[in-house]
C-alpha positions as CSV (number, residue, x, y, z in Angstrom):
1,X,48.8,-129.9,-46.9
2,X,51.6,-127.2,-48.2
3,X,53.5,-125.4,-45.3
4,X,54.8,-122.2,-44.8
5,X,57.9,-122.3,-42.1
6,X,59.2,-119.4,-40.6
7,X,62.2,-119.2,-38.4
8,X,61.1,-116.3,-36.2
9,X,64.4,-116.2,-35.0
10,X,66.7,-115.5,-37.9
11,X,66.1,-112.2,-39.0
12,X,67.7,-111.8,-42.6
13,X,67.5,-107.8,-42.5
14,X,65.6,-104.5,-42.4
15,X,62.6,-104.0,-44.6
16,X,63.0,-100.3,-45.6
17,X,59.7,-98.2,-45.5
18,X,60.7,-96.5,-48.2
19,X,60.3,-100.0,-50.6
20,X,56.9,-99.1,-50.3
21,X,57.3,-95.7,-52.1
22,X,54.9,-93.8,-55.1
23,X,55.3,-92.0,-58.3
24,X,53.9,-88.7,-59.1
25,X,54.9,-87.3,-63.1
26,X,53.5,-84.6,-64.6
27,X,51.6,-87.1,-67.4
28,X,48.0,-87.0,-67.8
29,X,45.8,-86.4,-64.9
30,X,48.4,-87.6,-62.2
31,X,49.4,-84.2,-60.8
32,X,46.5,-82.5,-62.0
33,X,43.3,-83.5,-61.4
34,X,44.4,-86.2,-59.3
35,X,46.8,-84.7,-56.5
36,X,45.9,-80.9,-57.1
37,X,43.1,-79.0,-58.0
38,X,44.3,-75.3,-57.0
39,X,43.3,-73.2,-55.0
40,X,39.9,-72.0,-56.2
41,X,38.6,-75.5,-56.4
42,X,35.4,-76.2,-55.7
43,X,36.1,-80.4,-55.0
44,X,37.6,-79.8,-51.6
45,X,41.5,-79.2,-50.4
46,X,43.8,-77.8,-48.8
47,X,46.3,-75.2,-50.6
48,X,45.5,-76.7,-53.9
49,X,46.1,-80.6,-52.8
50,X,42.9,-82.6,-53.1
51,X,41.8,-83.4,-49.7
52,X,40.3,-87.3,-50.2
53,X,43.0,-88.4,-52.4
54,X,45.4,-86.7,-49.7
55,X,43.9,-88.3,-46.7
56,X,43.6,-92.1,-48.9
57,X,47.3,-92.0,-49.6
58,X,48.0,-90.9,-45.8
59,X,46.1,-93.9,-44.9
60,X,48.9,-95.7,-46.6
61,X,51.9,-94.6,-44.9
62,X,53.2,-93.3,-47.8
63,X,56.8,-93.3,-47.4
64,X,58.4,-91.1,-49.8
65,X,57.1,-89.4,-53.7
66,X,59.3,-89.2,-56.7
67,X,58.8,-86.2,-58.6
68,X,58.2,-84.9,-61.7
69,X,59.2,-87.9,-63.9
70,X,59.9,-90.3,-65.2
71,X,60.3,-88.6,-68.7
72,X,58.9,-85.5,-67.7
73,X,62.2,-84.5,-65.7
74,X,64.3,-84.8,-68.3
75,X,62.4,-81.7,-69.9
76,X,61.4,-79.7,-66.9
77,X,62.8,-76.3,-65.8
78,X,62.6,-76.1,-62.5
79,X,62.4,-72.0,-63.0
80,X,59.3,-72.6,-65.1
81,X,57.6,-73.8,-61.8
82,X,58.1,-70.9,-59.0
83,X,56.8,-67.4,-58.3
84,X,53.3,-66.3,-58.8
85,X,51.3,-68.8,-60.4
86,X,50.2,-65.9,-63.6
87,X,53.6,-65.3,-64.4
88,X,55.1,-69.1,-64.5
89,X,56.0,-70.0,-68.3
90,X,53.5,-72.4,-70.1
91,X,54.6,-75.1,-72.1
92,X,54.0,-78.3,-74.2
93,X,54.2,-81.4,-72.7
94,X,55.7,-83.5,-75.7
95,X,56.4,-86.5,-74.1
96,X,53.0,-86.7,-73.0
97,X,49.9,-86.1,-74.9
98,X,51.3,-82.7,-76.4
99,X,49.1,-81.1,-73.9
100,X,49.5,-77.7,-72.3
101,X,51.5,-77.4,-68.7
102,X,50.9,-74.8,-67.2
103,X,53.5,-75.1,-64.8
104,X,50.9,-74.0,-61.8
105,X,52.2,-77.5,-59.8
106,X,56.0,-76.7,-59.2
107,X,58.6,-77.2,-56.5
108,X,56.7,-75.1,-53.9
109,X,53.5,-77.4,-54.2
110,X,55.3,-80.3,-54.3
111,X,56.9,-79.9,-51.1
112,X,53.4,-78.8,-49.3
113,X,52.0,-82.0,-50.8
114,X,55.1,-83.6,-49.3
115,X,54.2,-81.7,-46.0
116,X,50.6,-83.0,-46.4
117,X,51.0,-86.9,-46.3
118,X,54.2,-86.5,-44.3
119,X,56.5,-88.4,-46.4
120,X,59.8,-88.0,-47.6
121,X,61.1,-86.2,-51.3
122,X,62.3,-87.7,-54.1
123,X,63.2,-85.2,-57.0
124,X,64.7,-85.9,-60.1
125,X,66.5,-83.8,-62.0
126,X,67.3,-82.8,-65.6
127,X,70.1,-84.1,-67.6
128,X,68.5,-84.5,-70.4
129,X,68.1,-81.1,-71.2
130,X,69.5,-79.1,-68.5
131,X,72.6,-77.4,-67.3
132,X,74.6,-78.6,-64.3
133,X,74.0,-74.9,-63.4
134,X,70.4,-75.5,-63.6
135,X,70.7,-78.6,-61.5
136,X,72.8,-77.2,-58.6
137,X,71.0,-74.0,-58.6
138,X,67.5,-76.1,-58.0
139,X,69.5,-78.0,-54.7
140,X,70.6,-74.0,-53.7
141,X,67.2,-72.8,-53.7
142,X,65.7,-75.8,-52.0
143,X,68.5,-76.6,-49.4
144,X,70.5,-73.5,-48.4
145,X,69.9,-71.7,-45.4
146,X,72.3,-68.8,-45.9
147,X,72.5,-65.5,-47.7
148,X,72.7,-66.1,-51.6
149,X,70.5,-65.1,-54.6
150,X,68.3,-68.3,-54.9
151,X,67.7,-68.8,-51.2
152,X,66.7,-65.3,-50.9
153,X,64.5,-65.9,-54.3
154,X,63.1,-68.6,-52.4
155,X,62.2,-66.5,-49.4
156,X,60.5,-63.9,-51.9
157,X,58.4,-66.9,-53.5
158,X,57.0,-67.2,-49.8
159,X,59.2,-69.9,-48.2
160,X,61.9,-68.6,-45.3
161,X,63.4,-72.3,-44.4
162,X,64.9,-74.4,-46.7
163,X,63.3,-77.5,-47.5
164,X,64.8,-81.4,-47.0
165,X,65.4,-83.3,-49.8
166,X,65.7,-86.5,-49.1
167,X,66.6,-88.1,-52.6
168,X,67.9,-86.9,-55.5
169,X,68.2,-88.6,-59.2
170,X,70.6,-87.1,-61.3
171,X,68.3,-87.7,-64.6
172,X,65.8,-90.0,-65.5
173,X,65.8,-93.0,-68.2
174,X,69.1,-91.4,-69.5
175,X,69.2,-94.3,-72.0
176,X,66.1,-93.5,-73.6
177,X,63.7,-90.5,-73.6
178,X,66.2,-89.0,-71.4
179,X,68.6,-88.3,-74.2
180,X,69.3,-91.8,-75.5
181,X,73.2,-91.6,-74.3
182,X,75.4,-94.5,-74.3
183,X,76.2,-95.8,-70.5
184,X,80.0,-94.7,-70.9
185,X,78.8,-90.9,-71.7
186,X,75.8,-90.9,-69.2
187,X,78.8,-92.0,-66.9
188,X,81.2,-89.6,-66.5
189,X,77.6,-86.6,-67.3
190,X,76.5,-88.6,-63.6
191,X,79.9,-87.7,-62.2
192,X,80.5,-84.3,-63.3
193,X,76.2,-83.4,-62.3
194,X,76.2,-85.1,-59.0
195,X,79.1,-83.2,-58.3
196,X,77.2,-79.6,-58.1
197,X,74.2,-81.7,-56.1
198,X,76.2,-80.0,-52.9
199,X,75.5,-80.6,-49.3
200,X,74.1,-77.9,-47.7
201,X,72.9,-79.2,-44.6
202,X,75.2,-82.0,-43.1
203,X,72.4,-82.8,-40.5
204,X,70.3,-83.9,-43.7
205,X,72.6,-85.2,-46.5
206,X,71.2,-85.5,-50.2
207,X,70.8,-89.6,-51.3
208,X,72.0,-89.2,-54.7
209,X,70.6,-91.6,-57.3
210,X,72.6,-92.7,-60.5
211,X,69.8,-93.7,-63.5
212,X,70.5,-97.2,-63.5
213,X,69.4,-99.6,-66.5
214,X,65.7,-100.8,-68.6
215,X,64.9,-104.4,-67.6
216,X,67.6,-106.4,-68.9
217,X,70.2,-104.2,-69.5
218,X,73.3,-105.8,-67.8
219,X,75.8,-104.0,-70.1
220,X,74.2,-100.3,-69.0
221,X,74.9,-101.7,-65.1
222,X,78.6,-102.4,-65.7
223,X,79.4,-99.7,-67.4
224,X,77.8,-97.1,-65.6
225,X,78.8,-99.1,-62.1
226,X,82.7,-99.2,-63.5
227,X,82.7,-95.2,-64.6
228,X,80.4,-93.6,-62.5
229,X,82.2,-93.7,-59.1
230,X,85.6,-93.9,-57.9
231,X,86.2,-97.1,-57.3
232,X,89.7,-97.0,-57.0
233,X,89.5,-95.0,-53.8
234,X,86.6,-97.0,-52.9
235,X,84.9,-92.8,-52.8
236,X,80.9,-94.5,-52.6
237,X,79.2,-92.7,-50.6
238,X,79.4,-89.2,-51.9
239,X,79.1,-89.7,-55.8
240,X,76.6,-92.9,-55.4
241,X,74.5,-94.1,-52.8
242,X,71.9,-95.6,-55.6
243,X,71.5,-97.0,-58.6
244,X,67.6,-97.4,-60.1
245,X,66.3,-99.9,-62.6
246,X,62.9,-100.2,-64.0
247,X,60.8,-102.8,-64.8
248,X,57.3,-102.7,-66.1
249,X,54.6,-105.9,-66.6
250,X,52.7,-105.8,-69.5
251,X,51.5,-109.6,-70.6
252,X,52.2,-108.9,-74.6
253,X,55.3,-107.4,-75.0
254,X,55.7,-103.3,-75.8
255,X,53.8,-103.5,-78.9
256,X,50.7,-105.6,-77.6
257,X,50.8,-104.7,-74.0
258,X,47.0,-106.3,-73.8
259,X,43.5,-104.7,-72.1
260,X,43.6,-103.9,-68.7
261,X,40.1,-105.6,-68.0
262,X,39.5,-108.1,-70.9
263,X,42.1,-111.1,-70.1
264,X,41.5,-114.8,-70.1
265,X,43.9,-117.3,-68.0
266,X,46.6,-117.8,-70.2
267,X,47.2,-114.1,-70.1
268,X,46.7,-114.2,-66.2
269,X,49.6,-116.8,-65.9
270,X,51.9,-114.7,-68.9
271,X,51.4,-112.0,-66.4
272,X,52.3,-113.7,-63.1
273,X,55.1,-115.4,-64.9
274,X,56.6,-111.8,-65.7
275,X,55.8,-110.0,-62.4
276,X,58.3,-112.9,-61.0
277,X,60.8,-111.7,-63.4
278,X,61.9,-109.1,-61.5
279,X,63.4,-111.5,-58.9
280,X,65.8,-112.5,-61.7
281,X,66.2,-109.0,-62.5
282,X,67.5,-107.7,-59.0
283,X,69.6,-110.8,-58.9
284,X,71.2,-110.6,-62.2
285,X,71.8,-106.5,-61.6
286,X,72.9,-107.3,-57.9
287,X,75.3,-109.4,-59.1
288,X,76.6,-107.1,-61.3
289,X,76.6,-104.6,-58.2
290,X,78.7,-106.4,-56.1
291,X,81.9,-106.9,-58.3
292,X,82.7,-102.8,-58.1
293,X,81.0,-102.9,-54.6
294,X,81.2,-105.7,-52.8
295,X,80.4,-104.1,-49.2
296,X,76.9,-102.9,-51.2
297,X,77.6,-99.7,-50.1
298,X,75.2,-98.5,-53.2
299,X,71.5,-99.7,-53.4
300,X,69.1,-100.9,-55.3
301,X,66.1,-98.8,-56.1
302,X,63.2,-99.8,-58.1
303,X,61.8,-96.4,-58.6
304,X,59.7,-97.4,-61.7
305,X,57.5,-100.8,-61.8
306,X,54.1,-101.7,-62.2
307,X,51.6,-103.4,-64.7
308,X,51.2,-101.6,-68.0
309,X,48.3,-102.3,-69.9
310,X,46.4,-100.5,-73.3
311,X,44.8,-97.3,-72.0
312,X,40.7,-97.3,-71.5
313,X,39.1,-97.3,-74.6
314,X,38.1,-93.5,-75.3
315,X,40.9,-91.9,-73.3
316,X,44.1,-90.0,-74.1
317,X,46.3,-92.5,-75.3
318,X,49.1,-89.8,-74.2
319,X,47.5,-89.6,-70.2
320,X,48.4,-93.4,-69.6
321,X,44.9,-93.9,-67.7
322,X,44.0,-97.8,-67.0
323,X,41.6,-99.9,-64.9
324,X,43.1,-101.8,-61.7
325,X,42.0,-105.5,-61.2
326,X,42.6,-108.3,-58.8
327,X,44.9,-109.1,-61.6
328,X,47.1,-105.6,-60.6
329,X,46.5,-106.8,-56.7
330,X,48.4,-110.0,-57.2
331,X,51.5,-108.2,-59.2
332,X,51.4,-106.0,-56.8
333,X,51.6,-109.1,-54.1
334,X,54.2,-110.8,-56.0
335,X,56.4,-107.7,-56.5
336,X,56.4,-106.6,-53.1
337,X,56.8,-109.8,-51.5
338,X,60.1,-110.3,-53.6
339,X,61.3,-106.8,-52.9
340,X,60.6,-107.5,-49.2
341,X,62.9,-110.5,-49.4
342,X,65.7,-108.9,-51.3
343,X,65.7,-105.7,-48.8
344,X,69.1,-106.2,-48.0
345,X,69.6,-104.5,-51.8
346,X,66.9,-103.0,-52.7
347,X,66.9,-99.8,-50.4
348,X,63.8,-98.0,-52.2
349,X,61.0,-98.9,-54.8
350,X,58.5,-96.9,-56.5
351,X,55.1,-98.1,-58.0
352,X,53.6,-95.9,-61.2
353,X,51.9,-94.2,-60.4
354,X,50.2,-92.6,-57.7
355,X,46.8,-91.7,-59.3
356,X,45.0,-92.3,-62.8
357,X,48.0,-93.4,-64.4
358,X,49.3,-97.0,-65.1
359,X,49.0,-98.9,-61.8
360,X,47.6,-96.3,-59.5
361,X,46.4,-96.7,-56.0
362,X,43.6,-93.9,-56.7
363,X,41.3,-92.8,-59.7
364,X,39.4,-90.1,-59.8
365,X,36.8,-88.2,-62.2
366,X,35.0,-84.7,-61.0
367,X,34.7,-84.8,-57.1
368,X,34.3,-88.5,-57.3
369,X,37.3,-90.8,-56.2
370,X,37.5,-94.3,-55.7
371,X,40.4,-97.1,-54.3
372,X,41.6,-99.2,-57.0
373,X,42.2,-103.0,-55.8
374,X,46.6,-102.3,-55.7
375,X,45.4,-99.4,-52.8
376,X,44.3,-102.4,-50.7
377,X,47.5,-104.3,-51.4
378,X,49.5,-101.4,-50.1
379,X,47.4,-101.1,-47.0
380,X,47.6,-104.6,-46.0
381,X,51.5,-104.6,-46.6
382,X,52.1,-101.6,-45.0
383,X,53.1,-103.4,-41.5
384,X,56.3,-104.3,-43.0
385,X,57.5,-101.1,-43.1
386,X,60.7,-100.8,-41.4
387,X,59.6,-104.3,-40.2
388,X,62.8,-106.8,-39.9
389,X,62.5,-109.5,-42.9
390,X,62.1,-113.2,-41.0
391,X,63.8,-116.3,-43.0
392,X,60.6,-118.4,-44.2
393,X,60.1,-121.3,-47.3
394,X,56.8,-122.2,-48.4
395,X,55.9,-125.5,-50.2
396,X,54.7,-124.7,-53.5
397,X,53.3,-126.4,-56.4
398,X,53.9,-124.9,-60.2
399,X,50.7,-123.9,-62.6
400,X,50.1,-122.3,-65.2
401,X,50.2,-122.8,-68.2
402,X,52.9,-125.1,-70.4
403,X,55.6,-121.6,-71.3
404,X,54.4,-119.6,-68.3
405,X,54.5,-121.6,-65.2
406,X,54.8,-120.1,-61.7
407,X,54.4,-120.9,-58.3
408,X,50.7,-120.9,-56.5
409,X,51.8,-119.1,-53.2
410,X,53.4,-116.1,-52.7
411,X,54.6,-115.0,-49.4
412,X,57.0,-112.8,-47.2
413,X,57.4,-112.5,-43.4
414,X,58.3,-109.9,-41.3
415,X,58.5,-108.4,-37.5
416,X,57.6,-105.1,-36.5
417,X,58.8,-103.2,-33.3
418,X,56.4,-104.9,-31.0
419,X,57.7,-108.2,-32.1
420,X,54.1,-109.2,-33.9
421,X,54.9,-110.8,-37.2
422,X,53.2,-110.4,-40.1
423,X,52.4,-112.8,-43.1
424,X,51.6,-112.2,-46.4
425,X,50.1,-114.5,-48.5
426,X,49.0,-114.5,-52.2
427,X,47.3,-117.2,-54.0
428,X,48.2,-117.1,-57.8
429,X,45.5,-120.0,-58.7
430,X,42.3,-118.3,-60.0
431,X,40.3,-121.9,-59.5
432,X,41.5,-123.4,-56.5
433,X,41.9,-122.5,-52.9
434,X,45.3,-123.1,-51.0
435,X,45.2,-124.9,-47.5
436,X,48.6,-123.6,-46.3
437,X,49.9,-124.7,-42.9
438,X,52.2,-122.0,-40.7
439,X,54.8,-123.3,-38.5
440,X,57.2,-121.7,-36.5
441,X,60.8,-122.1,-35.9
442,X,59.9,-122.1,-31.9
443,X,57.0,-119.5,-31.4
444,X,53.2,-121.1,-30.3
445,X,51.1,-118.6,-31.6
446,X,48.6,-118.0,-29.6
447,X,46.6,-115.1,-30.7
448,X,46.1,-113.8,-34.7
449,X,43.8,-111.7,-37.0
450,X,43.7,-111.6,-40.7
451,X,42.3,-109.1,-43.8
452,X,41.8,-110.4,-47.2
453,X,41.4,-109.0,-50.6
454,X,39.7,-111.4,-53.2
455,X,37.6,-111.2,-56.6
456,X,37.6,-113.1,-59.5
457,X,40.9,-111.9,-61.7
458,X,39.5,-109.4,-63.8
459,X,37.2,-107.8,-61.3
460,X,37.8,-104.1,-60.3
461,X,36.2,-100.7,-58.7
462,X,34.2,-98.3,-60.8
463,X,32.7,-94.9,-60.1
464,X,29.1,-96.3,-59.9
465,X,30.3,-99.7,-57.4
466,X,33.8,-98.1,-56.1
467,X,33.8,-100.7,-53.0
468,X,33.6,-104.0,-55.5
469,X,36.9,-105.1,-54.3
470,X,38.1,-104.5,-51.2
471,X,40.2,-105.6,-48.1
472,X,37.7,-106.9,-45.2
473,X,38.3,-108.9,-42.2
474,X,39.0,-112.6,-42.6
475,X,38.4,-115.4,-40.4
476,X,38.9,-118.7,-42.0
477,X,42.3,-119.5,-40.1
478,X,42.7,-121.9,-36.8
479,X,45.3,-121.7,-34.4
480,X,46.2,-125.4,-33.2
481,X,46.8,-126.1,-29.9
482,X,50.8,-126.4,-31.2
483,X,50.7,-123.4,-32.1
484,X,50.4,-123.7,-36.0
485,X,48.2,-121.8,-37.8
486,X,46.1,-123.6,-40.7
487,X,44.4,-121.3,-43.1
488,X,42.6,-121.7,-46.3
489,X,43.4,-119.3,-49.6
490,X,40.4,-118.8,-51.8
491,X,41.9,-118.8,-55.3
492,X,42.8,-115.1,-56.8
493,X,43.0,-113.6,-53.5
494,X,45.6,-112.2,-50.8
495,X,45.7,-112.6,-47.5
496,X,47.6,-110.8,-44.8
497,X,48.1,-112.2,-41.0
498,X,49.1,-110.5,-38.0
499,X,50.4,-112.8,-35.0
500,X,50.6,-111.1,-31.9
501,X,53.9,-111.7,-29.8
């Protein structure tokens, strides 16, 4: 029988809550539809925000939202998006379906949803096609308390205290659809814009983010790690606290990136086999990292990954909109589980997105709403938020198949505050189930209780069966009288433990 050891007593560092962060772009019916409906609605809410998906994503302990792109920033005007709703400008969204935006969703309602599901901000800004006036008059209106022509425009628009922004990115994808610039000239553009991304409250400082690189890009890292900061003076903190990187799964490559829904096995195991790859990616990157900063004063943050599949047949090929399977659940599983192990770099990570786009947690259609199969994979992981990562090995055997092999179990282990330590477990074998063996370093556990989520691979939710897949109690596990746990993993399924200290 495979084991799982954990040493309860080495813990290797703290699992940030904000690894378990969401995406919100204005792109197809994300923002609207999804997260806000206005006002006037009929399909209930509260100052516009759609109450169900609200209080679904609450029930996730949503740490923090980026907002509004992805590619999306790198075109927004931030001025477009304030003052009374009839006068904001309309405009084409060209990087995503050419559809209208009417700018009716803006920095006001994005704070209240904020303010909603209690979570921390991410903004990005616009480098692409804005001014570094632009840019520092946006962090003015949002975080100055004082007397000054945007703060009291802000207090016209309705809002007297400043807001707290949390994070900050200083563009988005700068290397692509956010102005396809070279790293050298993105750069020194990151120095001189963070810059003017001023400190207004000293009680609540700014996290600036620098755009890090696409997948594989080691050459975009160096660069932009040797010219973007001050290494000389060793000035970190101040221009840089993070770097981003972004990595999406999609079994076929760009061009073929495959159904969501209509997959046999060898496309399962292509897709594992690539969800793993982003271990090698925050490695390789780290690496990187640590010759301009070897006291990893700068982070890590994933703040785009996911599975990216062909949209559903019929739909706006522009809007992004996929199905969510168990397939999604275990890249979900996998990717977590190695972002949980490599906390002590990656300080923030952001799934795309948040609802009917790409790998969302939600969809919705009308008034209906359902939970897509990755929702139930964030609420099971959610209890290692801010949880202390615990040193743990598990014996694993390779399948697959003969170019895409990976291991059958994925795991991470972590301790909350009360010093109960949770397990999670995800078996990557869609024929067989895993008897896995837990031992402790010294701990006896004495008392534990389980969820699962499990399906075959290419199952999912739908309007008309919305509870198809999801996470219920689970009670095939047996505590020895050593205090070793033995539990069986049916194949395709995840499995998340909770032993009580």
């Amino acid at each position: 029988m495979p084991k799982l050891f954990i040493n309860e007593n080495k813990k290797v560092g703290k699992i940030h809550e904000e690894i378990y962060g969401h995406f919100a772009e204005h792109l197809g019916r994300c923002i609207y539809e999804g997260l806000y409906v206005g006002e006037d609605s009929p399909i209930p809410n509260v100052n516009g925000m759609r109450t169900d998906v609200v209080e679904a994503l609450k029930e996730l302990d949503i740490p923090v939202l980026r907002w509004p792109g992805g590619c999306f920033a790198d075109e927004y005007h931030w001025k477009d998006g304030i003052g009374p709703k009839e006068d904001r400008k309309k405009m084409i969204n060209t990087n995503w379906g050419d559809v209208l935006e009417d700018n009716s969703f803006g920095t006001h309602e994005f704070m209240e949803l904020c303010s909603q599901l209690g979570c921390k901000t991410y903004i990005n800004g616009n480098v692409g096609s804005g001014t570094v006036q632009e840019m520092a008059e946006w962090i003015e209106y949002m975080t100055f308390d004082g007397v000054s022509p945007l703060a009291d425009l802000r207090r016209k628009n309705g809002r007297e205290k400043p807001w707290r922004v949390d994070y900050f990115g200083v563009g988005n994808e700068n290397w692509g659809c956010g102005g396809n610039m070279t790293p050298e000239y993105y750069a020194n553009l990151y120095r001189r814009y963070q810059t003017f991304v001023k400190q207004y409250n000293v009680d609540a400082p700014i996290y600036k983010i620098c755009c890090g690189a696409n997948v594989d890009d080691y050459h975009w890292t160096e660069k932009v790690m040797a010219a973007a900061h001050d290494h000389t003076e060793a000035k970190f903190h101040g221009h840089m606290d993070g770097i981003s990187l972004h990595y999406y799964v999609h079994p076929g490559g760009w061009d073929n990136k495959g159904s969501a829904t209509r997959f046999d096995e060898a496309e399962w195991f292509r897709t594992m086999y690539k969800a793993m790859f982003i271990e090698q990616l925050v490695e390789e990157h780290g690496r990187i990292m640590d010759i301009f900063d070897p006291e990893r004063k700068i982070d890590l943050i994933v703040d785009e990954w996911g599975c990216w599949f062909d949209v559903e047949p019929g739909t706006n090929p522009g809007f992004l909109y996929q199905q969510n399977t168990m397939r999604d659940a275990l890249v979900a599983c996998i990717s977590l589980n190695i972002f949980n192990k490599h906390c002590r770099r990656i300080k923030m990570a952001n799934i795309a997105q948040v609802v009917n786009v790409l790998q969302a947690m939600v969809l919705t259609e009308g008034e209906k709403m359902l939970l897509t199969p990755t929702y139930y994979i964030f609420r099971m992981y959610k209890h290692h938020q801010n949880g202390q990562l615990l040193d743990s090995f598990a014996e694993t055997t390779e399948i697959g198949t003969d170019d895409y092999k990976v291991p059958d179990i994925s795991e991470s282990v972590s301790m909350d505050e009360k010093g109960n330590i949770h397990i999670t477990l995800g078996n990557l074998s869609i024929t067989e189930e895993k008897d896995l063996e837990i031992l402790f370093f010294a701990k006896k556990a004495e008392k534990a209780r389980a969820t699962i989520l499990t399906g075959a691979m290419d199952s999912y939710n739908t309007f008309e069966n919305p509870e198809n897949i999801k996470e219920e109690e689970y009670h095939a596990f047996s505590i020895m009288e050593n205090g070793i746990i033995n539990v069986i993993l049916p194949p395709c399924s995840v499995v998340h433990i909770e032993v009580e200290a």
